[in-house]
N, C-alpha and C positions, 0 to 999 in steps of 0.2 A: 504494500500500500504506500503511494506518495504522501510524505506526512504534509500537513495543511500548513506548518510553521518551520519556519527553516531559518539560520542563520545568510546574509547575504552580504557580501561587499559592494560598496556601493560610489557611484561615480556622479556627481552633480554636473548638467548640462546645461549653458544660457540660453532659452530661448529655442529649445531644439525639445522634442516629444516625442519620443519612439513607441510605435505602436506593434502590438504579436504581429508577427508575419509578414517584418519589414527591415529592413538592414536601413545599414549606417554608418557611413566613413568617418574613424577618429585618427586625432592625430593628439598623440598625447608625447606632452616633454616636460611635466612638471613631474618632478623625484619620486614624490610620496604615489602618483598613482603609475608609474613606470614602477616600483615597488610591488603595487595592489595589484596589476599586468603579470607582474613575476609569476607571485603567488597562484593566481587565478590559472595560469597556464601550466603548473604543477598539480592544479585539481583539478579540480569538474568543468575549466572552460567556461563558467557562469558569471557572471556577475551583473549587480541591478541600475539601471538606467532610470535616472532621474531630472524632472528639469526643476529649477532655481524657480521659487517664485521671485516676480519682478519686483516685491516693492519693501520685504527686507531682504531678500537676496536667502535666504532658507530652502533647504530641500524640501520638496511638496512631501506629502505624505504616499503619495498613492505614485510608480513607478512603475516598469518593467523589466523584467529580467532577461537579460541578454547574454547571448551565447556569441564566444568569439569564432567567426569560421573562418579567417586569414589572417596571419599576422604575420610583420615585418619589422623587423630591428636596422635600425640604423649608425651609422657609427656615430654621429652627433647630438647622441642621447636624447634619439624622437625614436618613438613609435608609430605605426599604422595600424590599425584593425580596422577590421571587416563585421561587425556583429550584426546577429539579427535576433530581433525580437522576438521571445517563447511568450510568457505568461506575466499579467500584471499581477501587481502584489499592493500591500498596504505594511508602509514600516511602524512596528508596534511602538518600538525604541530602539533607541542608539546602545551596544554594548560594548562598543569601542570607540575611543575618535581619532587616534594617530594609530601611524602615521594615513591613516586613510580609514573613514569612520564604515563600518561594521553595523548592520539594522539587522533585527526580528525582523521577520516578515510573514504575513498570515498571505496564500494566496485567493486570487479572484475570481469569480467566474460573473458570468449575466446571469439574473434569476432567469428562470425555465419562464415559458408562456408557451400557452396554447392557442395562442391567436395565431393567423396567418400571415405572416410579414412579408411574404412575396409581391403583394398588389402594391406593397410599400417600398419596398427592396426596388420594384420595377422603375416607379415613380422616381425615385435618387438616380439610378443610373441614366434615365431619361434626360434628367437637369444637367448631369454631369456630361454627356456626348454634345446637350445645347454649349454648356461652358467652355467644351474643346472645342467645338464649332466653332462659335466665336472669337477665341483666341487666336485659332489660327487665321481668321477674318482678318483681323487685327495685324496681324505678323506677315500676313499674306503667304501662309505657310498650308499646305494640305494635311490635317492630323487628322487621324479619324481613334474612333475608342480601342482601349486595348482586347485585343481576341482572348486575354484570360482574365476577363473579371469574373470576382467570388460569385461561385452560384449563392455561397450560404448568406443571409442575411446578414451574421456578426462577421463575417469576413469583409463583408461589401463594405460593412461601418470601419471596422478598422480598416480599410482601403483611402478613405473618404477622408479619414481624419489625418491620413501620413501626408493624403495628399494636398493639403489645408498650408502649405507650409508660409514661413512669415506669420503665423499667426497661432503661437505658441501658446497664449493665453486660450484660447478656444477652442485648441487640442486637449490642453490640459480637461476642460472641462469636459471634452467628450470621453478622455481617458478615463476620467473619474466616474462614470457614466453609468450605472450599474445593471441598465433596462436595456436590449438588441434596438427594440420599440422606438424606447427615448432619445438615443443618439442618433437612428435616421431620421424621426421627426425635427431633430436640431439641426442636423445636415441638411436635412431639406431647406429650411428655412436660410441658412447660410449658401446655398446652393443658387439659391431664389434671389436672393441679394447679387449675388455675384453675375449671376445671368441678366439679372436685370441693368447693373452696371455696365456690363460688358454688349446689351442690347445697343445702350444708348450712344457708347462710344463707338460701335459702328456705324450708326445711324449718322453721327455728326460726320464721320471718315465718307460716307457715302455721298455727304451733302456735297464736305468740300473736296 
């Protein structure tokens, strides 16, 4: 049995939100977590991904746990990885703070529902092919939607939410998110915003 509480090492991010079933290039050169790097690559390859909230600068409560799948050592005392996103958690407490601080962690999952999220799931990818549409309107580029998006509804959200980026603060919130339901109803709405933005700057690009 996976235990529910795990010890995790743990790496603060600014502005950056990794979501399950999404990688992420680091480039790490400060000591303490070339240290944390060491260690983590002597064990399980695990370690939890966190962003800073912005307004005391504190790790959030609620993270992801990230597995390294490339790394690179340089002789200038930088690193590179590769990780990608497994499972969110919630850090209970701190049980270490140097040289790179150490969280409890209970893991997360979505409450279960019985509703059918499909007619919803559909709805989001819809806004989202409008929002690539437009973009490339805009760039005067031809993108069309990716051929592997999530059939599963929580896959589609965490898709939605990696790809939100610039806007760390509203990731956060979707990370923290605890309903499949909840987070495409908030995408949607964010989706809606941005289609509609991006309606009108082509409309102006059209005129002149």
């Amino acid at each position: 049995m996976v235990p529910t509480i795990q010890l995790l090492p743990l790496f603060p991010l600014s502005k950056i939100v990794l979501f399950p079933g999404h990688t992420l290039l680091l480039h790490i050169v400060e000591f303490c977590y070339r240290t944390m790097i060491g260690d983590i690559l002597e064990g399980s390859h695990c370690f939890g991904v966190v962003n800073k909230n912005p307004t005391n600068g504190n790790m959030e409560s609620i993270g992801v746990c990230a597995e390294v799948v490339r790394f690179q050592n340089f002789s200038n005392d930088h690193m590179e990885l590769i990780i990608s996103g497994q499972k969110r958690f919630r850090i209970l407490k701190y049980t270490k703070e140097k040289p790179y601080k150490i969280g409890l962690v209970e893991w997360l999952q979505d409450k279960r529902t019985t509703q059918n999220l499909y007619p919803l799931s559909n709805e989001v990818k819809q806004l989202l092919q409008d929002v690539i549409h437009l973009s490339a309107k805009l760039m005067n580029q031809e993108v069309g939607l990716p051929n592997n998006l999530p059939i599963l509804p929580l896959e589609l959200s965490y898709l939605i939410g990696a790809s939100l980026r610039g806007m760390a603060t509203e990731q956060q919130i979707l990370l923290e998110t605890q309903e499949t339901q909840n987070r495409l109803q908030r995408e949607l709405k964010i989706l809606t915003i941005i289609r509609n933005h991006l309606a009108a700057k082509v409309s102006l690009k059209d005129i002149f």
